[in-house]
Backbone bond lengths (Angstrom), bond angles and torsions (degrees), N, CA, C in turn:
res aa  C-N    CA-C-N  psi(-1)  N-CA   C-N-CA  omega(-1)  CA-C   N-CA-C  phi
1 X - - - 1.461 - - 1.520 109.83 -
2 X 1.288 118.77 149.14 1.581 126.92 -162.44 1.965 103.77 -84.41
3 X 1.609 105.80 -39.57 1.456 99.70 161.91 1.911 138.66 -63.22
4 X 1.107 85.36 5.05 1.804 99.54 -169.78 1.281 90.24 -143.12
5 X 1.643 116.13 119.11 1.375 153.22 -177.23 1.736 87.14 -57.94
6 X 1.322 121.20 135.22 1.617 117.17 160.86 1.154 112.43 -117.34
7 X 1.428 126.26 156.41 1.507 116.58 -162.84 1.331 118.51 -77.47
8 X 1.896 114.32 -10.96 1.557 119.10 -178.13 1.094 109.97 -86.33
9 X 1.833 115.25 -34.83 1.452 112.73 168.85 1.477 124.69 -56.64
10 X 1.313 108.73 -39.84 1.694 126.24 169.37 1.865 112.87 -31.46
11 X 1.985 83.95 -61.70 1.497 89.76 -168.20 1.305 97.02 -81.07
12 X 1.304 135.57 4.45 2.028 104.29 -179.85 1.821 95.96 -85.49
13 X 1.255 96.67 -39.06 1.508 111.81 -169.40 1.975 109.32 -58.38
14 X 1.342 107.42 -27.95 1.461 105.57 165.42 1.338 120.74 -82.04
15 X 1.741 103.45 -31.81 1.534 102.03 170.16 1.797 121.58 -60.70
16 X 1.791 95.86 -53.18 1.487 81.49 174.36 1.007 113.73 -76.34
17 X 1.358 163.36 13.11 1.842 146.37 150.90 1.309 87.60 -54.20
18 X 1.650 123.07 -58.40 1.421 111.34 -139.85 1.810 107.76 -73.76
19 X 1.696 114.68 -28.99 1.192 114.03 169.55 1.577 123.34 -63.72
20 X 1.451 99.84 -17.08 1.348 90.12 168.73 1.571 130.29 -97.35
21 X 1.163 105.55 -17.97 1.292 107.93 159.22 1.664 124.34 -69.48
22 X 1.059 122.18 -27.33 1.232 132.62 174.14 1.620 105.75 -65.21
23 X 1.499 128.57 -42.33 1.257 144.98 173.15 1.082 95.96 -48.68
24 X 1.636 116.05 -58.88 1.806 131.54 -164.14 1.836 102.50 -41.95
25 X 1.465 89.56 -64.10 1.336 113.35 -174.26 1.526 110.47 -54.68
26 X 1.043 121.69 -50.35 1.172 116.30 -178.51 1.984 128.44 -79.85
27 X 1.347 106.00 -21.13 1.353 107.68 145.25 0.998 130.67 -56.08
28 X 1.715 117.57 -47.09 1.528 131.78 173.95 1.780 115.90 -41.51
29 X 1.239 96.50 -55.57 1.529 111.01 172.30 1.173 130.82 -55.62
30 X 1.561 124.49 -48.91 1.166 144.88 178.37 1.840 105.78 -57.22
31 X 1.511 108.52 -56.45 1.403 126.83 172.42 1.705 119.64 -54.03
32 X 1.103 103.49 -28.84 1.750 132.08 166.72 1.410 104.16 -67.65
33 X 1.338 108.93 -77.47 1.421 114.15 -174.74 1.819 128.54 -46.08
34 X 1.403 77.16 -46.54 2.135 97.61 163.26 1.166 95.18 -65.33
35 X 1.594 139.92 -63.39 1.730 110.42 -138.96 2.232 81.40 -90.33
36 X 0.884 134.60 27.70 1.399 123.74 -177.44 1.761 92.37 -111.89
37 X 1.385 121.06 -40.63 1.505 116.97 -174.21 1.687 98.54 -63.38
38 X 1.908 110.31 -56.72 1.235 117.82 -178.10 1.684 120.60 -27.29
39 X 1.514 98.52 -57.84 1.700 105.40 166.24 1.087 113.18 -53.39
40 X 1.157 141.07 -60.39 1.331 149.26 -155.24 1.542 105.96 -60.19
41 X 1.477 125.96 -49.88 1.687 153.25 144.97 1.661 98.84 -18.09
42 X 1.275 91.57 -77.20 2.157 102.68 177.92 0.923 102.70 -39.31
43 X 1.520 126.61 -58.30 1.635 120.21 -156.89 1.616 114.76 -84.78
44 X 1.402 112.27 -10.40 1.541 114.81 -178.05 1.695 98.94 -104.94
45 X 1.002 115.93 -1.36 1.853 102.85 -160.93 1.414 101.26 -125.62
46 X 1.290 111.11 142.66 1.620 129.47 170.85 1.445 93.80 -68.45
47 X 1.356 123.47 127.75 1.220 150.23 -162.70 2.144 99.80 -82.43
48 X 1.090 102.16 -10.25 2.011 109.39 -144.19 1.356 78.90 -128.70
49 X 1.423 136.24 -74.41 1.341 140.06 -154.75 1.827 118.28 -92.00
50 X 1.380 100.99 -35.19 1.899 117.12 170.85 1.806 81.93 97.88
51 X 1.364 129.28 -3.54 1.678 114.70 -175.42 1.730 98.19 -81.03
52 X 1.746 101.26 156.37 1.113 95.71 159.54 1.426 128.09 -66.56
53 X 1.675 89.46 128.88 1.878 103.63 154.02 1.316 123.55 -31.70
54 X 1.466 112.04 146.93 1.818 119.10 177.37 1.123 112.20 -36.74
55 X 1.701 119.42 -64.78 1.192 135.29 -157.12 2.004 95.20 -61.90
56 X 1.321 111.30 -66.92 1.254 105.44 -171.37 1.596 106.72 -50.09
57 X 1.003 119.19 -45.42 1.805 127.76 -166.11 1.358 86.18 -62.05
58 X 0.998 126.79 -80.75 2.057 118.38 175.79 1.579 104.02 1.94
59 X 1.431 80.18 -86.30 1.659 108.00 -168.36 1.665 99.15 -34.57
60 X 0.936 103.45 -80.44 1.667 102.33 -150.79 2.340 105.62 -61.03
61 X 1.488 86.58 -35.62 1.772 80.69 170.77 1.850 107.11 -58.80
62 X 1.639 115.87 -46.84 1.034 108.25 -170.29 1.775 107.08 -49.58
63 X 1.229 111.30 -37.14 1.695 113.08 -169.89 1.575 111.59 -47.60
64 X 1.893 77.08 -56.80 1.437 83.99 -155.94 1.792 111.83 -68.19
65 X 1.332 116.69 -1.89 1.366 120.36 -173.38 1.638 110.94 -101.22
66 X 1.274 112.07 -15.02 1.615 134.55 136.54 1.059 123.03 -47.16
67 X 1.846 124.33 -61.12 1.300 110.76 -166.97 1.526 119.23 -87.21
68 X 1.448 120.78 -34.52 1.199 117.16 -167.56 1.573 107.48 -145.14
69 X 1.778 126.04 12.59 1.241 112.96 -165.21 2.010 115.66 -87.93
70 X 1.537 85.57 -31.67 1.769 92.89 157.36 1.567 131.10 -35.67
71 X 1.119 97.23 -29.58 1.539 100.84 -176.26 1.733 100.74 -116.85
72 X 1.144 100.81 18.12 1.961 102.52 -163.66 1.656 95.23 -125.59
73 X 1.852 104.74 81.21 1.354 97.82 -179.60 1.596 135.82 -61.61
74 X 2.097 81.79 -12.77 1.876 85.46 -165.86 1.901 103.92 -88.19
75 X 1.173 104.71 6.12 1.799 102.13 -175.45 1.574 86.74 -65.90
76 X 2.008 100.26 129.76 1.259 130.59 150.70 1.287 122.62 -86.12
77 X 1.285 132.79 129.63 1.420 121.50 150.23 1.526 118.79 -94.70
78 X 1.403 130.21 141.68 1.286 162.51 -154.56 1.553 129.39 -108.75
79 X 1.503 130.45 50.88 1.664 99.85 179.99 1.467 106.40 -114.46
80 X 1.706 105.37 134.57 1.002 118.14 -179.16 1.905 126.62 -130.40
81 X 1.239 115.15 129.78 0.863 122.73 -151.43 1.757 102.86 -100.13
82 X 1.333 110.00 157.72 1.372 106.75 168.15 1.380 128.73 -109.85
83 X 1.554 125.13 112.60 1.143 109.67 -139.65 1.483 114.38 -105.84
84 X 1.612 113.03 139.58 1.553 120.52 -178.76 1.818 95.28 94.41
85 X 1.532 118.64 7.10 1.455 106.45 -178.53 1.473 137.05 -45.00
86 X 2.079 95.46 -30.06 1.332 87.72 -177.24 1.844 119.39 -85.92
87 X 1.212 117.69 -8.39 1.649 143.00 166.90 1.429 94.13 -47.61
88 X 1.652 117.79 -76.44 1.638 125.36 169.66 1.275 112.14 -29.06
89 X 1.495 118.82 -47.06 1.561 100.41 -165.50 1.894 102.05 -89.81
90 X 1.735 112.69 -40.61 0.907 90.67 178.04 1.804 139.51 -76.10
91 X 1.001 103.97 -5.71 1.521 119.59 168.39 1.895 123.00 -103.86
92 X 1.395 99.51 -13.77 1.461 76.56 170.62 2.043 94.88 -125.06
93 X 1.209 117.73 22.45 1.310 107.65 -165.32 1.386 134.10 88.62
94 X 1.588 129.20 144.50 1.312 110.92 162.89 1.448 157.34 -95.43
95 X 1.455 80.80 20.44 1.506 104.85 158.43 1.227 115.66 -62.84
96 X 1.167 128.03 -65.55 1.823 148.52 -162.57 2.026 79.31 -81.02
97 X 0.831 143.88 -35.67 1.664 120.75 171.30 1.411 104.73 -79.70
98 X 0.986 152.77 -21.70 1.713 144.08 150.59 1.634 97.51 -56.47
99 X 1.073 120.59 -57.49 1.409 100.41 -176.98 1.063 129.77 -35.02
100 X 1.427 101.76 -60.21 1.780 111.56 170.20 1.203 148.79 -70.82
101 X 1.782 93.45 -18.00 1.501 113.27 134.81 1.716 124.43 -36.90
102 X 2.159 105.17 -49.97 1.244 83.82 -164.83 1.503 112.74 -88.76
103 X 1.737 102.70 -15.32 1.464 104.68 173.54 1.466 128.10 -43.93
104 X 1.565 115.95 -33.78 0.961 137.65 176.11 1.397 130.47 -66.20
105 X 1.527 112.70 -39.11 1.600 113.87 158.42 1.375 109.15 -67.63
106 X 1.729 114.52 -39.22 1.512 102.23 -154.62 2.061 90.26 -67.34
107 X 1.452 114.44 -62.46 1.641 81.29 176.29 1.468 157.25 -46.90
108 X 1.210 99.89 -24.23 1.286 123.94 167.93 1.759 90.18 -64.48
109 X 1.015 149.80 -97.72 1.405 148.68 177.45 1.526 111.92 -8.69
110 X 1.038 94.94 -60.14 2.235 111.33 176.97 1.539 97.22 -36.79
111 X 1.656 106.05 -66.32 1.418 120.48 -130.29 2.000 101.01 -91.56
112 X 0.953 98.80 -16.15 1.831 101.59 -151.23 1.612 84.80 -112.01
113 X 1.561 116.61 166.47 1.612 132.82 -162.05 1.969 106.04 -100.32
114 X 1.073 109.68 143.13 2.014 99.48 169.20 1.262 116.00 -70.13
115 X 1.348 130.77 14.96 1.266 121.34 136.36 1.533 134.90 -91.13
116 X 1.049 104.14 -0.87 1.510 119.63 169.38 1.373 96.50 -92.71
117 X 1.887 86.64 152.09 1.399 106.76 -171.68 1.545 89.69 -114.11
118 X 1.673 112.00 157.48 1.033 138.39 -179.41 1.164 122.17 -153.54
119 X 1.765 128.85 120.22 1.093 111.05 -139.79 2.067 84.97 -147.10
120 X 1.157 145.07 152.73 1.483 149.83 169.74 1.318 100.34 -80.91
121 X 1.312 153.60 65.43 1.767 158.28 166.59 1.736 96.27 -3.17
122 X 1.539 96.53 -84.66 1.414 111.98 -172.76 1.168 116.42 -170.05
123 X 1.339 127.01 130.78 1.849 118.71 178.73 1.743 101.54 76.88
124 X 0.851 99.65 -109.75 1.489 128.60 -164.73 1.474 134.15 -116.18
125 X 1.367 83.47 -0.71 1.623 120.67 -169.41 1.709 112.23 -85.84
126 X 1.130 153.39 128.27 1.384 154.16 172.96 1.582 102.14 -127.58
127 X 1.446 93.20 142.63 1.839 106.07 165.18 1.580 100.60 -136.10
128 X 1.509 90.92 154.41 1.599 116.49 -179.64 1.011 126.18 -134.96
129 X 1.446 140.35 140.27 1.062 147.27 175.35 1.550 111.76 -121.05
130 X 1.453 115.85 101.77 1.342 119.86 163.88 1.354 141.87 -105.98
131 X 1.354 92.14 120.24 1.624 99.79 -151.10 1.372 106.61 -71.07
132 X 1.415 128.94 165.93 1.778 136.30 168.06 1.599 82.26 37.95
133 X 1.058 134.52 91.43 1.878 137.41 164.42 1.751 103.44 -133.22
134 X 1.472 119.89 99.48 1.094 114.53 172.41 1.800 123.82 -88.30
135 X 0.856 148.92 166.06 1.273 160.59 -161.87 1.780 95.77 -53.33
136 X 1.193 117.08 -80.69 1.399 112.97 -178.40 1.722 110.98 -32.56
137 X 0.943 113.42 -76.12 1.735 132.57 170.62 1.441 104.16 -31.07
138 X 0.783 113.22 -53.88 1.767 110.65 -178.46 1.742 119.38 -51.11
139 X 1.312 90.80 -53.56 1.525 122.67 -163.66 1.919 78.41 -69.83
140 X 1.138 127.91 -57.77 1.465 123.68 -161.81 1.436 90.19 -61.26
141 X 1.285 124.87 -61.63 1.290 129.79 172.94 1.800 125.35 -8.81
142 X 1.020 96.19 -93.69 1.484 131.74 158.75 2.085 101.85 -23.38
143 X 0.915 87.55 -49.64 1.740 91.47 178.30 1.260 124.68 -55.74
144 X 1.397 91.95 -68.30 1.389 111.78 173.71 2.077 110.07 -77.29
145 X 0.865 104.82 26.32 1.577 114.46 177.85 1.371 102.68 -92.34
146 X 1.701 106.03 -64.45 1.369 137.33 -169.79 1.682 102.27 -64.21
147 X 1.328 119.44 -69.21 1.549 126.29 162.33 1.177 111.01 -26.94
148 X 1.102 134.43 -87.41 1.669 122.24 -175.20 1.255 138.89 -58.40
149 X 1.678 102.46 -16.39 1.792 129.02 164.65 1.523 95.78 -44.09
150 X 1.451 119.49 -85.00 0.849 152.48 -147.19 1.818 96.21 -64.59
151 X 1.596 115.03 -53.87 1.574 115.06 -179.89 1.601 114.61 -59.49
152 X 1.336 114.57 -40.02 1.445 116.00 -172.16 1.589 97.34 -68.90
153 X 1.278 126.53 -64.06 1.280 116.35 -163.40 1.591 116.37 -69.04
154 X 1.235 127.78 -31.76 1.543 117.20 149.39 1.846 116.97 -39.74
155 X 1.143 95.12 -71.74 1.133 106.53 177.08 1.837 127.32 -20.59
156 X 1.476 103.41 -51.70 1.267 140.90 -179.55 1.548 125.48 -77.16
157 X 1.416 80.63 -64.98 1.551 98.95 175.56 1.378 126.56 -101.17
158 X 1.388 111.71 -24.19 1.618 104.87 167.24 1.906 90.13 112.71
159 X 1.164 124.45 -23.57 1.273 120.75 -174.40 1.768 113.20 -138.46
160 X 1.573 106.39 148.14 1.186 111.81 -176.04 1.439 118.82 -80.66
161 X 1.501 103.00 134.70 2.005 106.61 -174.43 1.344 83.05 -119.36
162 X 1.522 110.48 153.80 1.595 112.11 177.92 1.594 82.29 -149.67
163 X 1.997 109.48 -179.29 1.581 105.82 172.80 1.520 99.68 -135.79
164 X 1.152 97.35 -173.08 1.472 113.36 172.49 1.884 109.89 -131.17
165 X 1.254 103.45 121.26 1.722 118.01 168.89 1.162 129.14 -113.18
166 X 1.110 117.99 154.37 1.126 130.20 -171.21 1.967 115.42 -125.54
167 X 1.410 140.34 112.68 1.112 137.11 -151.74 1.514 126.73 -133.60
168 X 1.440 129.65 134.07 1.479 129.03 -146.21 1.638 83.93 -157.13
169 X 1.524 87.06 122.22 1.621 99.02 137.46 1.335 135.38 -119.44
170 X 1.991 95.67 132.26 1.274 115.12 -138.03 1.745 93.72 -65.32
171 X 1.463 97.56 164.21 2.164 100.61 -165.95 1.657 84.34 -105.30
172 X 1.201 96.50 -173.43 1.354 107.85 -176.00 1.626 113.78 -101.12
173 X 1.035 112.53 146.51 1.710 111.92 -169.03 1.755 105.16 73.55
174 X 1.416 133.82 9.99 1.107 93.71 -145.16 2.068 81.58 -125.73
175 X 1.709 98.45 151.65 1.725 105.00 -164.34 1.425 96.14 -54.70
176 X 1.286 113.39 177.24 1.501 144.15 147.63 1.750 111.56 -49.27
177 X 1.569 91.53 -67.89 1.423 85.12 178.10 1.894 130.88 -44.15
178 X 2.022 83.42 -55.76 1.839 78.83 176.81 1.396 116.67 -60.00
179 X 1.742 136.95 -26.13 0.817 121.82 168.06 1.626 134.32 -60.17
180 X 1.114 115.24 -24.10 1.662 130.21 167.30 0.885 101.76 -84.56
181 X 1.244 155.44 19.31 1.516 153.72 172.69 1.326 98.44 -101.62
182 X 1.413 113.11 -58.14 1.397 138.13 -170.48 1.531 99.19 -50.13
183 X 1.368 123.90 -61.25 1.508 145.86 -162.13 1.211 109.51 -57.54
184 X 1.640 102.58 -59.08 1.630 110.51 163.64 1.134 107.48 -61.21
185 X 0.846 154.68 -63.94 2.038 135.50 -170.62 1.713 116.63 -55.24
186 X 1.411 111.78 -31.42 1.357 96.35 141.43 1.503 135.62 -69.50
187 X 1.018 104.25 -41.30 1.819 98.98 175.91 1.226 109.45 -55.78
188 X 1.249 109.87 -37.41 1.801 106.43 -172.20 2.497 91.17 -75.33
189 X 0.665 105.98 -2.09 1.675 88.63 178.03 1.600 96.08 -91.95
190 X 1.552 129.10 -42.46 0.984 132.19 158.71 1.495 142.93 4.27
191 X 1.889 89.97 -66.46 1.542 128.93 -162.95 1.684 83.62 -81.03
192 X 1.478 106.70 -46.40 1.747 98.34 -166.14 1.434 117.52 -72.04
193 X 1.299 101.52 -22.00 1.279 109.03 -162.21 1.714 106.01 -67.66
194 X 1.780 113.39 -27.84 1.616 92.49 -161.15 1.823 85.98 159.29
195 X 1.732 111.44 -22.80 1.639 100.40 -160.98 1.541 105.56 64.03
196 X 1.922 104.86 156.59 1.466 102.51 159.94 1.417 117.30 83.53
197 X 1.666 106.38 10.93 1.371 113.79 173.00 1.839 113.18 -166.87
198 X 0.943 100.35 153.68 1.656 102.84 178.76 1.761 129.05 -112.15
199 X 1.422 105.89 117.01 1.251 117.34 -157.35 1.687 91.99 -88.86
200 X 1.462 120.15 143.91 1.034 143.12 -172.78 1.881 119.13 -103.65
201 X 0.687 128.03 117.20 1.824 126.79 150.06 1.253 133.73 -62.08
202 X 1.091 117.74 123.08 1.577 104.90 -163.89 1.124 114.29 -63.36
203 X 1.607 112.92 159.37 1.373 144.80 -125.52 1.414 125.32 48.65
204 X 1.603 122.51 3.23 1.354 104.65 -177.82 1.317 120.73 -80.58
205 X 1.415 113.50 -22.11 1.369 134.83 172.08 1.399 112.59 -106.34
């Protein structure tokens, strides 16, 4: 009878609260767990390009040049610049310079391996770390870097963007920092040289 509590009705009625709270709980978590990766995404990712941020790109080159690059003669380091960027933004706007911002990760993404790191420096600026990269490979690399720079943003935009790099292979024992030091002083021979091409340190070629 519905006026007199029965003890089976009792127990379904405790069972389902408790399944539903368990549901509760377990949505709660799941929704937790997503918006905690989501942050985690924000704080590692270039917001404009989807490449890793400086800070993360640091981080993880510093690791990886910690864990195994001493003995990893073919690791390249990478900085490459985009050249005439601020002309782009001030003459065609900065809309059309985000573009080429994003054109620029998405090839870099296309073209380079998931063990390579790829990271947005600053501005306009990109660094790379390519892991096991021997001399032939590089040089193919590097080609087809410049080639598709140049195709997507015609393509897209109606006009050609190309960059300028600068290139080091990393020594053994030797920091992150001095190696980006190194990278940048080629890029800067680069810029003098003409823009639109990437000057090398020996052994990279």
């Amino acid at each position: 009878r519905f006026l007199v509590p029965h003890p089976l009705i009792i127990s379904h009625l405790m069972l389902l609260n408790a399944s539903l709270v368990l549901v509760i709980r377990g949505l709660l978590l799941a929704h937790r767990d997503a918006a905690e990766q989501a942050l985690v995404r924000l704080a590692s990712l270039d917001t404009l390009t989807g490449l890793l941020n400086r800070r993360e790109w640091m981080n993880r080159a510093g690791r990886a040049l910690g864990a195994d690059v001493a003995g990893d003669v073919g690791a390249v380091l990478l900085m490459l610049d985009l050249d005439h960027f601020k002309r782009i933004n001030d003459e065609r706007g900065h809309p059309v310079g985000d573009e080429v911002l994003k054109l620029a990760g998405e090839v870099l993404r296309g073209e380079l391996r998931a063990s390579d790191l790829i990271g947005r420096y600053g501005g306009e600026e990109f660094c790379l770390l390519l892991r096991h990269c021997e001399a032939e490979a590089f040089g193919r690399l590097d080609s087809r870097l410049h080639q598709a720079l140049r195709r997507r943003c015609e393509a897209s935009l109606g006009f050609i963007t190309d960059f300028s790099a600068g290139a080091v292979r990393v020594q053994a024992s030797e920091t992150l920092a001095a190696a980006i030091k190194r990278a940048d002083d080629q890029l800067y021979r680069a810029k003098h040289a003409g823009r639109g091409q990437t000057c090398c340190a020996d052994g990279v070629l």
